[in-house]
N, C-alpha and C positions, 0 to 999 in steps of 0.2 A: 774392666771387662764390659764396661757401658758402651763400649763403641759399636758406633754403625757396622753392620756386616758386610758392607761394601768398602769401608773404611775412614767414605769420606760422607758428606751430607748426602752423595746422589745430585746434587743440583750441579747443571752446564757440565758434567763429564764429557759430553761431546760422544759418548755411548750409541747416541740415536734410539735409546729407549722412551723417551719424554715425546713426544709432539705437539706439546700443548701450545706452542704457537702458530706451527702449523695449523690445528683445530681451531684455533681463534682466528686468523688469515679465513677458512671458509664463509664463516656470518659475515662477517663486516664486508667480505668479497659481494654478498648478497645483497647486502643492506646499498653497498656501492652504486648498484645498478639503478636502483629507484632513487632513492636519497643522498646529496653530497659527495659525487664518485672523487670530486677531485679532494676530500677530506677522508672518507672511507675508503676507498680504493689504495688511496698513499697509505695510508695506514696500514691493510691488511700486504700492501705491497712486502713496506717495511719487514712485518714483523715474518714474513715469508721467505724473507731474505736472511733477516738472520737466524731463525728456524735452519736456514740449509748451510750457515757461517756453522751453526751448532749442530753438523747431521743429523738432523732429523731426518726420519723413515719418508714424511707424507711432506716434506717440505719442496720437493720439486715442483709437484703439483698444485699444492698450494699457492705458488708465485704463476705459474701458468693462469690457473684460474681467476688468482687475482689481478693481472696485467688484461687480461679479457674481461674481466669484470666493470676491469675501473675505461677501460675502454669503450663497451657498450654503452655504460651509463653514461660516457661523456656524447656520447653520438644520439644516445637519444635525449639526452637535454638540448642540445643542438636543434635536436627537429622537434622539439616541443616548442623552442624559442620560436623558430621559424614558421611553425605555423602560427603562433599566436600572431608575431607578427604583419 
């Protein structure tokens, strides 16, 4: 009678109760923009992607944000290059 009342652990049901990747996808979508987009960006890209492999509720938005994320940050390191240049 120890068992989980869901039956199983809860982890990856694929429920869409969880977002916790999605929620991780927002910071590093942020962090993308000033620091490392093409390392932070891939990454929050990633884990937004399979946030929505596993329904998640906020994992749409998560990947939107974070393709825009890692997008800005790559156009303004661009035009920081360039003006240093």
């Amino acid at each position: 009678m120890a068992q989980n009342q869901l039956g199983n652990s809860g982890v990856g049901t694929g429920n869409g109760g969880s977002n916790v990747l999605s929620i991780v996808s927002f910071p590093l979508s942020a962090i993308a923009i000033l620091f490392f987009p093409i390392i932070f960006g891939v990454v929050a890209i990633i884990l937004a992607a399979v946030g929505l492999a596993r329904k998640e509720r906020l994992a749409k938005i998560a990947l939107v944000v974070a393709i825009a994320a890692t997008v800005t940050g790559m156009l303004l390191g661009a035009m920081a290059v360039s003006a240093v240049s």
